[in-house]
C-alpha positions as CSV (number, residue, x, y, z in Angstrom):
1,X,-18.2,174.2,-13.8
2,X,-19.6,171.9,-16.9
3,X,-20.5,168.4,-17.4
4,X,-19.8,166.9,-20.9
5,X,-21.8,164.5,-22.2
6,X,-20.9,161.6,-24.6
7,X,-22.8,158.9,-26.7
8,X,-22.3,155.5,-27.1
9,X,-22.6,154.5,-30.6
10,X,-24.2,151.5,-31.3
11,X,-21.8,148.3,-31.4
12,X,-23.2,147.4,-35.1
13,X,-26.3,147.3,-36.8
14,X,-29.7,145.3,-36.6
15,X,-28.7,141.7,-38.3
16,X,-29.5,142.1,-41.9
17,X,-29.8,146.2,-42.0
18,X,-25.9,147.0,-42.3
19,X,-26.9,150.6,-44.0
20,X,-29.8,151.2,-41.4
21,X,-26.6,151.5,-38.7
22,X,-24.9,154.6,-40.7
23,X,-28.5,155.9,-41.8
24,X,-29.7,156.0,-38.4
25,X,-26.7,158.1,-36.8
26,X,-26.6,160.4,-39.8
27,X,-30.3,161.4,-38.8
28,X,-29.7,161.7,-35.1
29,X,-26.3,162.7,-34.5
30,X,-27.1,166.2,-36.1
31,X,-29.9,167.3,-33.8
32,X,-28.0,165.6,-30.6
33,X,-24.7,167.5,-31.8
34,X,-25.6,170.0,-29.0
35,X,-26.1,168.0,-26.6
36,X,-23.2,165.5,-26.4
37,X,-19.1,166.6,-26.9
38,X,-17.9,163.1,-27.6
39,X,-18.9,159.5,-29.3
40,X,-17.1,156.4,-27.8
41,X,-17.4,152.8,-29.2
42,X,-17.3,149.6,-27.5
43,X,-13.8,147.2,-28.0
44,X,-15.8,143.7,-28.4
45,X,-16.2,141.2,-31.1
46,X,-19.0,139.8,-30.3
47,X,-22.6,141.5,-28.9
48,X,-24.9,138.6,-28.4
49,X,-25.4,137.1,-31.6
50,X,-25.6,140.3,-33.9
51,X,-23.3,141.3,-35.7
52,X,-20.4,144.1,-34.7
53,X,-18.2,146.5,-36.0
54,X,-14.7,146.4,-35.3
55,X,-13.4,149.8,-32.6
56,X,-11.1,151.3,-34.3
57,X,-12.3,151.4,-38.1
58,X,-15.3,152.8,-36.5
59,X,-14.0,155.5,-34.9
60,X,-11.4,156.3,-37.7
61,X,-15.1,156.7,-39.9
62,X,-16.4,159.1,-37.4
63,X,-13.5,160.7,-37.1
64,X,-14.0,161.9,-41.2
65,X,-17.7,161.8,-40.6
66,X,-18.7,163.6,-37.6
67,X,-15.1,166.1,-37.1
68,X,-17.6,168.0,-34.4
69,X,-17.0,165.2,-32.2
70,X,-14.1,164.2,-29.6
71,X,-13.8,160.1,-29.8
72,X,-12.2,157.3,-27.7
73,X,-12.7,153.2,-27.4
74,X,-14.8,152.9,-24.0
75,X,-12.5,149.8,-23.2
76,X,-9.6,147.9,-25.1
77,X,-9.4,144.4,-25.0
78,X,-5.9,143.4,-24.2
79,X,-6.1,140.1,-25.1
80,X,-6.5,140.7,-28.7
81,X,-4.9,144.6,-28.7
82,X,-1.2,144.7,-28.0
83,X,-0.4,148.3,-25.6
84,X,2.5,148.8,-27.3
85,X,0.9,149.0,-30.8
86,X,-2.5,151.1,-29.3
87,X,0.4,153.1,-27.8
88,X,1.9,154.2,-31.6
């Protein structure tokens, strides 16, 4: 039996550094690609007060960016994401 691993991507980037966030993931998801099957990204709007990327436009990046990897939402916020929709 295996264990999978996954990261956690970072919920957005250090306030005033919006191209460190990609920069920084392009340099370390290459040598961790061994490592870890799958990236997952945090459903919330607001991260103390930095700022944050939006789920599912981030996932739809890494999706064209890093094809290695399985992806998922680690949560959805139901108030602001209709099932029905998420469900299409």
């Amino acid at each position: 039996m295996t264990i999978d691993f996954g990261l956690v991507l970072p919920a957005g980037p250090p306030k005033g550094a919006l191209d460190r966030w990609r920069d920084d993931l392009d340099a370390v998801l290459p040598v961790v690609a061994s490592r870890f099957r799958s990236l997952w990204m945090t459903d919330h709007f607001f991260w103390d007060d930095a700022p944050t990327f939006e789920a599912w436009t981030v996932l739809a990046y890494a999706a064209a960016r890093w094809p290695q990897f399985e992806l998922g939402p680690i949560v959805l916020g139901q108030s602001y994401r209709n099932p029905a929709l998420l469900a299409k």
